[in-house]
BAFI-3210 file (N, C-alpha, C; in Angstrom, 3 decimals, decimal comma, padded with zeros to 6 digits):
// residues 284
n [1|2|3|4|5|6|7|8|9|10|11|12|13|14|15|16|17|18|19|20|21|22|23|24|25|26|27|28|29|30|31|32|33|34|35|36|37|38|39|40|41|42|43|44|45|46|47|48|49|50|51|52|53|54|55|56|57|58|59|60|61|62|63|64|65|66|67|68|69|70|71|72|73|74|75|76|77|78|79|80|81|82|83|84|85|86|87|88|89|90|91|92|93|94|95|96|97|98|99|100|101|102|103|104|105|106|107|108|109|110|111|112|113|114|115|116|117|118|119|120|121|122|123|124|125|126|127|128|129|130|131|132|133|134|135|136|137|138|139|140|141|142|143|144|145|146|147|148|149|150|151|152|153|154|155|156|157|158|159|160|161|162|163|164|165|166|167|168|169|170|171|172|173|174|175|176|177|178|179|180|181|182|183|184|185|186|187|188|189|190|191|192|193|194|195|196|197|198|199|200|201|202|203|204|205|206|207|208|209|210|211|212|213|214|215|216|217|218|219|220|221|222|223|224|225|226|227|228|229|230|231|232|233|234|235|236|237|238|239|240|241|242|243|244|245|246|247|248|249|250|251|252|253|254|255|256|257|258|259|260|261|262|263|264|265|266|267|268|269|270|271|272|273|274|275|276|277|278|279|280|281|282|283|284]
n.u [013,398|011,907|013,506|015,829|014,381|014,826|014,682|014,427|015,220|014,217|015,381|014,962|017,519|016,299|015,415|014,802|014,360|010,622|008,164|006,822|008,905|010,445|008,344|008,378|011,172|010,954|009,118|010,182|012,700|011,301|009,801|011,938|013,186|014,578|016,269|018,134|018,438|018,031|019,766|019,121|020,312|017,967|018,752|018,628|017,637|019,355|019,403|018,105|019,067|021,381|024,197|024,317|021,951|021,531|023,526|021,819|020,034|021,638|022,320|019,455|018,389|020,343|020,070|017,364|017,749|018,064|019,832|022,027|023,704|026,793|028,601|026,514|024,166|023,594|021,602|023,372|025,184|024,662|024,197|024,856|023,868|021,068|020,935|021,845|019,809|017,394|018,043|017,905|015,401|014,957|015,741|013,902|011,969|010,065|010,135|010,076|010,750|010,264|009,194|006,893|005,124|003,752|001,572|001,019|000,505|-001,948|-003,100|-003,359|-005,712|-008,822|-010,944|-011,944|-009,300|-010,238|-011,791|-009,935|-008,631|-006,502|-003,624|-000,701|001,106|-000,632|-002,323|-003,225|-000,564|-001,679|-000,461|001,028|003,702|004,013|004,524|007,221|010,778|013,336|015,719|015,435|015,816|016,653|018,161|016,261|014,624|012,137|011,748|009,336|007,613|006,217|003,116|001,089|002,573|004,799|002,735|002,419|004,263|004,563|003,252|000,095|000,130|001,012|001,368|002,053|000,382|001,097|001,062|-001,395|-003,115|-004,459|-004,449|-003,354|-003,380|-002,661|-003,660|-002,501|-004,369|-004,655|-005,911|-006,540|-003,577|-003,152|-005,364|-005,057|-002,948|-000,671|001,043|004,073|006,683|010,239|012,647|013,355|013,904|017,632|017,843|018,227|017,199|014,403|011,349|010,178|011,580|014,038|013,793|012,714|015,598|017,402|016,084|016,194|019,034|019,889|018,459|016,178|013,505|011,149|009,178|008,806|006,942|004,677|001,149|000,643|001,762|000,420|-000,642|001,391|002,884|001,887|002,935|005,712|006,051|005,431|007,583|009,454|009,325|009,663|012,377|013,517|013,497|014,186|010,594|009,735|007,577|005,124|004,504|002,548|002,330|000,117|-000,159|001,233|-000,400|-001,421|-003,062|-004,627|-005,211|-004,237|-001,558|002,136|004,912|007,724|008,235|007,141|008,429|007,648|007,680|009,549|012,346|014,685|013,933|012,684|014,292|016,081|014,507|014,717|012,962|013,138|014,213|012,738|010,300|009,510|009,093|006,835|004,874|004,474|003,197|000,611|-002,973|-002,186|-001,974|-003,484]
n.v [-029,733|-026,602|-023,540|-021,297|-018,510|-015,500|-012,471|-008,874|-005,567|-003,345|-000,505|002,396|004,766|007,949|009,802|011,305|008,902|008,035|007,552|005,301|003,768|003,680|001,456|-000,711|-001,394|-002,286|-004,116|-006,395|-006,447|-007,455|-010,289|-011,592|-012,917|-014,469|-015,114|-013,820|-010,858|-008,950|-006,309|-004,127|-002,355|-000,611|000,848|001,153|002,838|005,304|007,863|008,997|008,089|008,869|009,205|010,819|010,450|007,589|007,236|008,558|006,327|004,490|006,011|006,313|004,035|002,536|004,443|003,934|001,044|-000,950|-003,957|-004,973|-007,973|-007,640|-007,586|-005,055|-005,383|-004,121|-003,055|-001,405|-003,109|-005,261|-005,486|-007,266|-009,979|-009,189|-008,822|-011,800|-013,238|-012,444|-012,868|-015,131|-015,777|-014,575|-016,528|-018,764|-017,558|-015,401|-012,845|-009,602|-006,728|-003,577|-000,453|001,443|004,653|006,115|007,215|006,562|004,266|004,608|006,091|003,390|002,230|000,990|001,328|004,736|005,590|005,948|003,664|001,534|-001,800|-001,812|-002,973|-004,069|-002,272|-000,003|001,221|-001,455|-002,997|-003,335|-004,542|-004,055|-004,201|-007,091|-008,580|-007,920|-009,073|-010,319|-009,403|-007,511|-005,239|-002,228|000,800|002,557|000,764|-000,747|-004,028|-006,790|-008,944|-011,670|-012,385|-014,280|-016,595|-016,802|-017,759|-020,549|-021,977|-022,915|-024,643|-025,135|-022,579|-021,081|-019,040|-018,502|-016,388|-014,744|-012,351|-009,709|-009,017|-010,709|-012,827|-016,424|-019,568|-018,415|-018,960|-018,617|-016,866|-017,189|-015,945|-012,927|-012,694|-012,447|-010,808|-008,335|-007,842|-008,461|-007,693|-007,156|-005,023|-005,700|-004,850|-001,678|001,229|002,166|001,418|-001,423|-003,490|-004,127|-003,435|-005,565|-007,598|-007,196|-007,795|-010,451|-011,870|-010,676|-011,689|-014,504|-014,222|-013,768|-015,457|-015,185|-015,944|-015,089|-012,605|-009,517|-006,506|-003,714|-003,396|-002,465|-003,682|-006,206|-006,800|-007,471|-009,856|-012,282|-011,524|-011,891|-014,365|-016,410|-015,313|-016,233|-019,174|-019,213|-018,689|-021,018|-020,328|-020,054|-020,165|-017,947|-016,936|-014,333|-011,305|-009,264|-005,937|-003,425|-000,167|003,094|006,057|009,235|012,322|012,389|010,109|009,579|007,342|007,352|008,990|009,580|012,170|013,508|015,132|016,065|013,905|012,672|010,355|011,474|014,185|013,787|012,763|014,988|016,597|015,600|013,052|010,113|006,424|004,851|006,114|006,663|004,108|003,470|005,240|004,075|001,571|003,128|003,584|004,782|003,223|001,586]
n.w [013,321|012,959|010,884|011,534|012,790|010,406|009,462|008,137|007,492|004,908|003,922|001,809|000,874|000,792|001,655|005,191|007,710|008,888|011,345|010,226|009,563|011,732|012,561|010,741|011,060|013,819|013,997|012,346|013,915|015,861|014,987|014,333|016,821|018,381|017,037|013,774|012,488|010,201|008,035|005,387|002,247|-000,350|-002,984|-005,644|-006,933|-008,045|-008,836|-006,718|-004,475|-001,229|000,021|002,590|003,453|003,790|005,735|007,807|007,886|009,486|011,691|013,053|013,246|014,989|017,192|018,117|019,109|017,948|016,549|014,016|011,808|009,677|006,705|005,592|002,997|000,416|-002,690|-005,488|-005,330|-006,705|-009,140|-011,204|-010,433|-010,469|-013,526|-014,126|-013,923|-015,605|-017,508|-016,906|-017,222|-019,661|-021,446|-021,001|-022,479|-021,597|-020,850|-022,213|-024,202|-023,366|-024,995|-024,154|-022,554|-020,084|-020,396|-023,263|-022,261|-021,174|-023,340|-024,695|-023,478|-023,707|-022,135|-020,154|-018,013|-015,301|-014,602|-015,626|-014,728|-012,072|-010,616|-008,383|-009,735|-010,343|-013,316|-015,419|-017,152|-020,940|-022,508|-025,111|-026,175|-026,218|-028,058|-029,159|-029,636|-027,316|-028,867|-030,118|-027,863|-026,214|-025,070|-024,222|-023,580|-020,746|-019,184|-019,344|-017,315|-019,189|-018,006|-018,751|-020,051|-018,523|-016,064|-017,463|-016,541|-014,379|-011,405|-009,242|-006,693|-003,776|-000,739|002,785|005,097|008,230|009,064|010,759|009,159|007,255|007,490|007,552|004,563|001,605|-001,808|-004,909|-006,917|-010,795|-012,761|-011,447|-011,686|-013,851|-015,580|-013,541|-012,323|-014,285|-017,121|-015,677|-014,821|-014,742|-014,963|-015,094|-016,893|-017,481|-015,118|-014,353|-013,059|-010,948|-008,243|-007,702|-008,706|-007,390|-004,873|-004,494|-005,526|-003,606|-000,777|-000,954|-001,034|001,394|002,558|004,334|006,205|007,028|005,279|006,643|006,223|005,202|004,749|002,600|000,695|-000,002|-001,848|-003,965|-003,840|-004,542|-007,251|-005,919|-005,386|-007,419|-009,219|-007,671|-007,773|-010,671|-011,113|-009,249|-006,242|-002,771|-000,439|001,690|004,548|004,904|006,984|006,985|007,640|009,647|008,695|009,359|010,168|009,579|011,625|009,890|008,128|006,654|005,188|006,060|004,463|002,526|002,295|004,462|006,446|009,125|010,749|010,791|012,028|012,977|013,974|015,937|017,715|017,770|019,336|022,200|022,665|023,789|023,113|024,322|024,361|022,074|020,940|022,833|021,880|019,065|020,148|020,661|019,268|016,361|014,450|011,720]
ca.u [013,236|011,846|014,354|016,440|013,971|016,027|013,922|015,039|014,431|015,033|014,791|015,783|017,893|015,790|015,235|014,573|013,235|009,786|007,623|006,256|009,939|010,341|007,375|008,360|011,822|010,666|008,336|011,320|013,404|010,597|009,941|013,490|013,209|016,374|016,889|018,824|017,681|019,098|019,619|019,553|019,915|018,000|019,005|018,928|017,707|020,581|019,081|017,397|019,902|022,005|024,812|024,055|020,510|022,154|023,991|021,440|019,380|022,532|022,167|018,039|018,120|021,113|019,395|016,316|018,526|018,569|021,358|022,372|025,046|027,982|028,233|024,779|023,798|023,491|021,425|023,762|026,239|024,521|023,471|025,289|022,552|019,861|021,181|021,691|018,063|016,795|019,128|017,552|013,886|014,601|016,275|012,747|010,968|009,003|010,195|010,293|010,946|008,814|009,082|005,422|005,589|002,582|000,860|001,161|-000,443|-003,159|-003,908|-004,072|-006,893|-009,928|-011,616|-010,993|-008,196|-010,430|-012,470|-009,199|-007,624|-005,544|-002,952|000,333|001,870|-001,237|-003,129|-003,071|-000,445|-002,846|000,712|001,065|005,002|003,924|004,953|008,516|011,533|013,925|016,758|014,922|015,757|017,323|018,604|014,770|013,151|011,781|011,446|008,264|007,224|004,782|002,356|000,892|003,871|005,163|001,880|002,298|005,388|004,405|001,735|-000,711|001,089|000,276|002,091|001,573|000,426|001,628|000,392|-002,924|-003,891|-004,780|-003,745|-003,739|-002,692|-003,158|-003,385|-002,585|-005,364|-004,135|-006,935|-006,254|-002,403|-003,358|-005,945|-005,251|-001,405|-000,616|002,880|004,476|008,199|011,037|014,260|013,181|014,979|018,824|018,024|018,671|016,119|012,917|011,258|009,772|012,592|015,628|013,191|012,957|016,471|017,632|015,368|016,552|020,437|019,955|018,052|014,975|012,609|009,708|009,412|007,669|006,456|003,488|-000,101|000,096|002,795|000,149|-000,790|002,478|002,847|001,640|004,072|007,316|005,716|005,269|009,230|010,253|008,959|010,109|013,870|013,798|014,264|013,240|009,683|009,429|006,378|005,135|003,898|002,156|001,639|-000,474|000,712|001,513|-000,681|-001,144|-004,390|-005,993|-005,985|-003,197|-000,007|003,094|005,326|009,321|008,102|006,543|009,858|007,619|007,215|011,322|012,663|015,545|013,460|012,060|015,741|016,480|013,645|014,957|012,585|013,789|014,132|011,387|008,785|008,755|008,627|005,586|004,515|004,037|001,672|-000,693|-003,692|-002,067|-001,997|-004,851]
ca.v [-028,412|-025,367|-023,057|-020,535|-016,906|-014,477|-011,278|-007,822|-004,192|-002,664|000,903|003,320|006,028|008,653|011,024|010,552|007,596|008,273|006,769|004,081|003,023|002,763|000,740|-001,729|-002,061|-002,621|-005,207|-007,167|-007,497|-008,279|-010,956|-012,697|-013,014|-014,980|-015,564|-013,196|-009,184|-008,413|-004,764|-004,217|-001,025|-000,338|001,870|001,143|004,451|005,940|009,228|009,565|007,929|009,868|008,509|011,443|009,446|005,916|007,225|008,580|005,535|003,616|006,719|006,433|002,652|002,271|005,096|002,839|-000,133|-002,225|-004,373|-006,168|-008,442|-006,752|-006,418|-004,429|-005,596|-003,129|-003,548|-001,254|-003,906|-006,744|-005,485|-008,326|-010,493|-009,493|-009,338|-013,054|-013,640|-011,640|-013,569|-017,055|-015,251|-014,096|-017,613|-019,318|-016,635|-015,321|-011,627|-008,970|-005,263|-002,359|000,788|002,402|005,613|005,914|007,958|005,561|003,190|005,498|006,295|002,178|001,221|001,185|002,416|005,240|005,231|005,470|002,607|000,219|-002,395|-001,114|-003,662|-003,431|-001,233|000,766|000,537|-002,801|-003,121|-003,469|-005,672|-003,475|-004,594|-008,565|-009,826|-007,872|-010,133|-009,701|-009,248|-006,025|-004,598|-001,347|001,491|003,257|-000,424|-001,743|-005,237|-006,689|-010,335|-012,118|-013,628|-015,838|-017,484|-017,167|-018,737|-021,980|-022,807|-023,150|-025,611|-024,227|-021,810|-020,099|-018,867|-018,158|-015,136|-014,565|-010,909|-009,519|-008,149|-011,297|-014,070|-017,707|-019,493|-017,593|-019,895|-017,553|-016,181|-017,208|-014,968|-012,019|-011,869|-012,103|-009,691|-007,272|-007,381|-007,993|-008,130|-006,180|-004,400|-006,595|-003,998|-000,516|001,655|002,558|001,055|-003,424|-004,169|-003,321|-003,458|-007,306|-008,624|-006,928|-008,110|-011,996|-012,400|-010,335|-012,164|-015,497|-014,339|-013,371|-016,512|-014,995|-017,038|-014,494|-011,328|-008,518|-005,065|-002,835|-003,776|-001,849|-004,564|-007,235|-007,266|-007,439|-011,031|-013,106|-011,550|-012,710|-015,925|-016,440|-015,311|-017,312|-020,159|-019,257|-018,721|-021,787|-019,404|-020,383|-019,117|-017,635|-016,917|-013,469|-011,063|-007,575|-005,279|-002,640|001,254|004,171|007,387|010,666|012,122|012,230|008,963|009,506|006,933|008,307|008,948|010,178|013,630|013,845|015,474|016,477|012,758|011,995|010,502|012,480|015,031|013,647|012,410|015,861|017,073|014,666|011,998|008,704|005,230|003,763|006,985|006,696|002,733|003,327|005,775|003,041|000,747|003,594|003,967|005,339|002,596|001,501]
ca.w [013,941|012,189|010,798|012,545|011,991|009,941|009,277|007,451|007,359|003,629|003,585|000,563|001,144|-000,417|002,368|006,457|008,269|009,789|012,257|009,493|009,247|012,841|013,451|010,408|011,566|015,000|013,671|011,822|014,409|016,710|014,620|014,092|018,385|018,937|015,238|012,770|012,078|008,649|007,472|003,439|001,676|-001,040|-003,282|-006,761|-007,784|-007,687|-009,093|-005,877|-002,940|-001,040|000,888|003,846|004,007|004,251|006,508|008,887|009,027|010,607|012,862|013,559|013,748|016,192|018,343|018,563|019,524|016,880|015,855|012,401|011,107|008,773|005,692|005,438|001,623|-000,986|-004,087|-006,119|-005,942|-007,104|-010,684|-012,016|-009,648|-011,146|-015,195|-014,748|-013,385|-016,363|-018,543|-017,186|-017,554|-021,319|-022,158|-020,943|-023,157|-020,185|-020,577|-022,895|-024,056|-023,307|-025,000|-023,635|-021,290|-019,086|-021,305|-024,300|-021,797|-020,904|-025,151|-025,195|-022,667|-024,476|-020,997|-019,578|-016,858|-013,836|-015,192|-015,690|-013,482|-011,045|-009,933|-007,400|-010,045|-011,003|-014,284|-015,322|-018,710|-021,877|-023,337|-026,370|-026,899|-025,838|-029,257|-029,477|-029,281|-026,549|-030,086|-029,978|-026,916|-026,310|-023,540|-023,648|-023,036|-019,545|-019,564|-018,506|-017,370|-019,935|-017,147|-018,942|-020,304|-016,720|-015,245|-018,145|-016,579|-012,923|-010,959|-008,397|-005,596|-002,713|000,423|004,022|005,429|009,421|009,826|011,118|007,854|005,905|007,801|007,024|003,639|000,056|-003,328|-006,043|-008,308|-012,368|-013,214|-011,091|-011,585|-015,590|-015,689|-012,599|-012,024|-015,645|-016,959|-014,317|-015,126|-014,013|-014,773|-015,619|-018,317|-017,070|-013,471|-014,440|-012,093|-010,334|-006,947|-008,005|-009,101|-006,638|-003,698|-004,269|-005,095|-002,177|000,012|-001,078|-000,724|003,041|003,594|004,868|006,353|006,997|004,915|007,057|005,398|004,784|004,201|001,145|-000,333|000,439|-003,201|-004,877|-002,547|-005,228|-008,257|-005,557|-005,253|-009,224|-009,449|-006,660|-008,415|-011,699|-010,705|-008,422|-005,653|-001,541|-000,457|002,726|004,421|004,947|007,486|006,461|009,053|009,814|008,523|010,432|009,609|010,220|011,805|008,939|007,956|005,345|005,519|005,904|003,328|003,167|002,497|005,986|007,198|010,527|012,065|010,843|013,665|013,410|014,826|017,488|018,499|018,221|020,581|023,428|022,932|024,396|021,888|024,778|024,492|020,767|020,700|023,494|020,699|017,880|020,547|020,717|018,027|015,398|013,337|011,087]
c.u [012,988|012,988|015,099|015,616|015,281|014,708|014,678|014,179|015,370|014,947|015,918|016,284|017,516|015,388|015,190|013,525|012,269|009,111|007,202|007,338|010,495|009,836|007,814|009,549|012,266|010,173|009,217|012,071|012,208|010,351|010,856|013,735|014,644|017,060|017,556|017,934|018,590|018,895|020,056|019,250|019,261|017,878|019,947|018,555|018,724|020,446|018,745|017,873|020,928|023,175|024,580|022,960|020,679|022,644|023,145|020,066|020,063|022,165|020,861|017,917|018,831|020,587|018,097|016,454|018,843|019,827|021,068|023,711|025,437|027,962|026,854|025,269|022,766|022,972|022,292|024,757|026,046|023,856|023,875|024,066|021,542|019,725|020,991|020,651|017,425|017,336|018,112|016,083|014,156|014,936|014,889|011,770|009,641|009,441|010,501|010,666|009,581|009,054|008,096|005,885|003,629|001,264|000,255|000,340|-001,621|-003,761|-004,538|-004,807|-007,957|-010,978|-011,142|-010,343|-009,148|-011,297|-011,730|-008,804|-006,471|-004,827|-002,116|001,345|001,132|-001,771|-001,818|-002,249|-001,399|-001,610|000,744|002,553|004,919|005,096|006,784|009,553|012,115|015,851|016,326|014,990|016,699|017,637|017,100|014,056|013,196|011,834|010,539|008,104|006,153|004,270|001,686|001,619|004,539|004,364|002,019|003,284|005,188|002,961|000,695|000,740|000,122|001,663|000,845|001,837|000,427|000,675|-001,187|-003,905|-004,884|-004,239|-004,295|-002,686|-003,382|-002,901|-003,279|-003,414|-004,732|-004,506|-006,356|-004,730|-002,298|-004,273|-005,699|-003,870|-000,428|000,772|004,045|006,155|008,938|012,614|013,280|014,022|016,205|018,630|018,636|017,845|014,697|012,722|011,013|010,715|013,662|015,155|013,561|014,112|017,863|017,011|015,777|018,344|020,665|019,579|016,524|013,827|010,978|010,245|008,327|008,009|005,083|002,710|-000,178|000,978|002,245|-000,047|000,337|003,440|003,002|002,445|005,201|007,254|006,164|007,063|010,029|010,498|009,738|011,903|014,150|014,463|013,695|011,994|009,779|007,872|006,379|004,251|003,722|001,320|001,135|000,051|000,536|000,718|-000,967|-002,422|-005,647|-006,398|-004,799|-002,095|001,344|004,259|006,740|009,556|007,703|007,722|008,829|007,368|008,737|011,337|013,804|015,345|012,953|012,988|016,205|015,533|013,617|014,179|013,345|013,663|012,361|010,312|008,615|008,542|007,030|004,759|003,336|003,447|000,784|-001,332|-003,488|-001,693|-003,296|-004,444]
c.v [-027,360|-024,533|-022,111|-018,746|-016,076|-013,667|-009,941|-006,656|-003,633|-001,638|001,366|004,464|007,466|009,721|010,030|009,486|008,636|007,340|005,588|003,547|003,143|001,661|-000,739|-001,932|-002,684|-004,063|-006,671|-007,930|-008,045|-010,298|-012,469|-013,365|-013,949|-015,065|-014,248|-012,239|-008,727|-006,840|-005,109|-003,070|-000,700|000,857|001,828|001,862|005,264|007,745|010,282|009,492|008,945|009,379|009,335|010,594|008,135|006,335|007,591|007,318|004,703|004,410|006,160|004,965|002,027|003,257|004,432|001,783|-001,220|-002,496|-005,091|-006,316|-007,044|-008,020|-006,370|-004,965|-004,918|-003,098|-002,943|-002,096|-005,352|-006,624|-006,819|-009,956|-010,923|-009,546|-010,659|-013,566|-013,187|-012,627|-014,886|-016,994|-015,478|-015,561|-018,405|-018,682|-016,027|-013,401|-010,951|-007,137|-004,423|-001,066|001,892|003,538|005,373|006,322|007,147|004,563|003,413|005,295|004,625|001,210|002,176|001,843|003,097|005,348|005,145|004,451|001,176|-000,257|-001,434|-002,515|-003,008|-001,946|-000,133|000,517|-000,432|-002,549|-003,838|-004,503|-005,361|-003,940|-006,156|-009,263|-009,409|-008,930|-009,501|-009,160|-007,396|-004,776|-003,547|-000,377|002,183|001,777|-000,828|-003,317|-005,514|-008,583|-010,498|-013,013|-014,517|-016,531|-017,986|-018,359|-020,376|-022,149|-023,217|-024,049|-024,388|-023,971|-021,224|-020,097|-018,283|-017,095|-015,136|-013,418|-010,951|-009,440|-009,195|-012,769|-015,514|-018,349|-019,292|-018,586|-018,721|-017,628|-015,759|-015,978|-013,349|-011,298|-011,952|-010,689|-008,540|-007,005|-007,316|-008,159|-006,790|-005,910|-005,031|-005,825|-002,438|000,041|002,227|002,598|-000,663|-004,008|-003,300|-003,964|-004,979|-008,187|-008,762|-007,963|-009,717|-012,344|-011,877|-011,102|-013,490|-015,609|-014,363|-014,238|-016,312|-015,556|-016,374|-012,913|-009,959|-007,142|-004,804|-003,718|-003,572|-002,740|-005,992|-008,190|-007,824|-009,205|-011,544|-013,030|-012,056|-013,626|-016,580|-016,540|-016,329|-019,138|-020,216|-019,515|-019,933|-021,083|-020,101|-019,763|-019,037|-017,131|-015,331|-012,459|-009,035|-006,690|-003,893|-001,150|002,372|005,176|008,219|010,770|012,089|010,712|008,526|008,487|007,617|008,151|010,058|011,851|014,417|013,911|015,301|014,840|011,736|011,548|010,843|013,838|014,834|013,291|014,367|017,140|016,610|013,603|010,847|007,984|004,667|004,849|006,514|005,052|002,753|004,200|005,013|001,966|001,512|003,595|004,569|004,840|002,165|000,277]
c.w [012,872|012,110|011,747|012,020|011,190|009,222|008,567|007,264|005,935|003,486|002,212|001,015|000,700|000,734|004,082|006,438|009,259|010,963|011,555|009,494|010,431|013,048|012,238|010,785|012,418|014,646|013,384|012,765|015,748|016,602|014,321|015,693|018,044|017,967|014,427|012,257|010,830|008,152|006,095|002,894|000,672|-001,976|-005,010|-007,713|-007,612|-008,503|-008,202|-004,366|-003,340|000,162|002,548|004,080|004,447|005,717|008,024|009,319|009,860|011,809|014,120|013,752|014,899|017,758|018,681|019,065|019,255|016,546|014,721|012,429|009,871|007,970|005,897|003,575|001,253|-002,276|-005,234|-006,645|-006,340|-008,582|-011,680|-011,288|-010,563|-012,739|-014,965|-014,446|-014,813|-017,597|-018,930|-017,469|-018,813|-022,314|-022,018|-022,260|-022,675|-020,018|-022,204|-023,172|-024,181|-023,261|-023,942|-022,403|-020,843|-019,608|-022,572|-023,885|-021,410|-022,127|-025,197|-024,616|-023,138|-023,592|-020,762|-018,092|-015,337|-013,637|-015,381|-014,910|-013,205|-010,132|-009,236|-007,788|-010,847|-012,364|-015,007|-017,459|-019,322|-022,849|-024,496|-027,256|-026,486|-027,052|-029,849|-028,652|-028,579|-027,694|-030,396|-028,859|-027,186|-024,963|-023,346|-023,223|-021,647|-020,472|-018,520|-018,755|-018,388|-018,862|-017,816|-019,452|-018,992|-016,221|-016,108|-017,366|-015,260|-012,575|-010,309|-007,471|-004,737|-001,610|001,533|004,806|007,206|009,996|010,125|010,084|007,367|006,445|007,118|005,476|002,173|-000,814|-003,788|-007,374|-009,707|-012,643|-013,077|-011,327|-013,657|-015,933|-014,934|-012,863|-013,330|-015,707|-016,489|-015,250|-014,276|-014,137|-015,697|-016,023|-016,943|-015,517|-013,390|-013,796|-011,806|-008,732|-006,668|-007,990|-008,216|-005,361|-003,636|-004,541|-004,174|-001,416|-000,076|-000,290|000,759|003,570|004,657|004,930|006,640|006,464|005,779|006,279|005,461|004,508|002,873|000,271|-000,207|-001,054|-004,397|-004,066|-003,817|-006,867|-007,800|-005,767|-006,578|-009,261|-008,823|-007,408|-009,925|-011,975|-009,449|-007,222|-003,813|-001,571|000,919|002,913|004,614|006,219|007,427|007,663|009,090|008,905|009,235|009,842|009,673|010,268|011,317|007,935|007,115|005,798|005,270|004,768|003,529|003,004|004,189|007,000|009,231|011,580|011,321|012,136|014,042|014,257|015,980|018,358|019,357|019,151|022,034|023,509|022,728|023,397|023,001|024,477|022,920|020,678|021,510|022,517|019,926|017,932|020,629|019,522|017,326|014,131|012,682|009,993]
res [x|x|x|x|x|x|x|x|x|x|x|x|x|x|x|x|x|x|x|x|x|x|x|x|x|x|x|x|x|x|x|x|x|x|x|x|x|x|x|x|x|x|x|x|x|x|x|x|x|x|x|x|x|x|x|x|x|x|x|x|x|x|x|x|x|x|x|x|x|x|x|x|x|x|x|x|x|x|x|x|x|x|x|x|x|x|x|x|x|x|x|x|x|x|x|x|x|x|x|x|x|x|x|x|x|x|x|x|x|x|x|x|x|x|x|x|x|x|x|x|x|x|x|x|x|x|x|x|x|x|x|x|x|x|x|x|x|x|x|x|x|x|x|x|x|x|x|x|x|x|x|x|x|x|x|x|x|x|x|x|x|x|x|x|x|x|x|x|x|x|x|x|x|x|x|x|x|x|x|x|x|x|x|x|x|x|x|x|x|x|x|x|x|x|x|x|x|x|x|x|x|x|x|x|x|x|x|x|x|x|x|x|x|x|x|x|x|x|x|x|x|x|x|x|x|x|x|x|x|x|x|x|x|x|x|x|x|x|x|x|x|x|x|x|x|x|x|x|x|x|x|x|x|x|x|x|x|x|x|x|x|x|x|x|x|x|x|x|x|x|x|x|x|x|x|x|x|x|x|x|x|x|x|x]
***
């Protein structure tokens, strides 16, 4: 028998939930149908969460009618998590330190910037600190995967895509995650982690058997995969769904106080008008 679904909505506490974070946590537990809806906080910027914000998406998600298992899981409390992931990375020799600010990485692409790869995390590192040891590290360094050290250690991969976007099953492009995606940041300075790294072994701990999210996280697919693999981690499959956006075309974003759905709670709209809402054309 195929597994038992288990699905998850991760939001960051960094301001209100909008209609894009309705429609993916709708999606989630749509998804899990008889199987297991997981809530997970993240919120390992802690420069930028706010426990009033945690607190009102319990609000905005229980007024929509979602349920989740207890404990909700917290990335602040798993920093010890992801050190020893980083640990079993740096002991392979598959990661390293990275002074560079953005700028630094700008001065060292020989094109200029609107001319360079553009991977999941924007221009593509040029690997200027590749050859420092990790004996070198310090409190200003990121640490950044070496993909091609990464890619020697793994066979062929691919996963399976569920959603509308891109369906079917993906092999992963050596090429593309060497040249385009590049050696991506795996703990950024005085955070221990990153969005790459917290993700796949959250996603493993919960047991998640399909990851749904954004179109726009379709690209950053094939760096979990890579990790998953590297940390002997499960793979689940994935399903990337559409994004919510405003009438100009734009996706929405946690500044877009006016389509909170704290506000629309507090205008009397119903959990069913705004779910009938997020089937009309306003996705793309």
């Amino acid at each position: 028998m195929p597994p038992e679904p288990v699905t998850r909505f991760a939001p960051s506490p960094t301001g209100p939930l909008h209609l894009g974070h309705a429609y993916a946590a709708l999606i989630a537990a749509e998804r899990a149908g008889a199987g297991r809806f997981l809530l997970r906080i993240e919120d390992i910027d802690q420069s930028r969460c706010r426990p009033e914000w945690e607190a009102q998406i319990y609000e905005d998600l229980t007024w929509l009618g979602l349920r989740w298992e207890s404990p909700v899981m917290r990335q602040s409390e798993r920093l010890p998590v992801y050190r020893a992931a980083l640990e079993q990375l740096a002991a392979q020799g598959l990661i390293y330190p990275c002074r560079c600010t953005r700028a630094d990485i700008r001065a060292a692409l020989s094109a200029p910037q609107e001319g360079a790869p553009l991977g999941p995390d924007g221009v593509t590192y040029p690997g200027t600190c590749r050859a420092r040891p990790m004996s070198d590290a310090g409190r200003e360094d990121a640490l950044r995967l070496n993909m091609g050290a990464a890619l020697a250690h793994v066979g062929a991969l691919g996963f399976m895509e569920n959603g509308p976007v891109h369906p079917g099953h993906h092999r992963l492009d050596r090429d593309w995650l060497c040249d385009v995606a590049g050696d991506v940041v795996l703990a950024r300075r005085d955070m221990g982690t990153s969005y790459h790294l917290s993700v796949v072994l959250d996603d493993a701990a919960q047991g998640i058997t399909e990851v749904t999210r954004g179109a726009d996280l379709f690209e950053a697919t094939p760096i979990h995969v890579l990790l998953q693999a590297l940390l002997q981690l499960p793979a689940p499959s994935y399903y990337h769904h559409d994004l919510i956006r405003d009438e100009h075309g734009k996706r929405l974003a946690k500044r877009d106080d006016a389509r909170a759905i704290a506000l629309y709670r507090a205008e009397g709209m119903t959990p069913g008008r705004l779910r009938q809402m997020l089937t009309q054309p306003v996705a793309s």
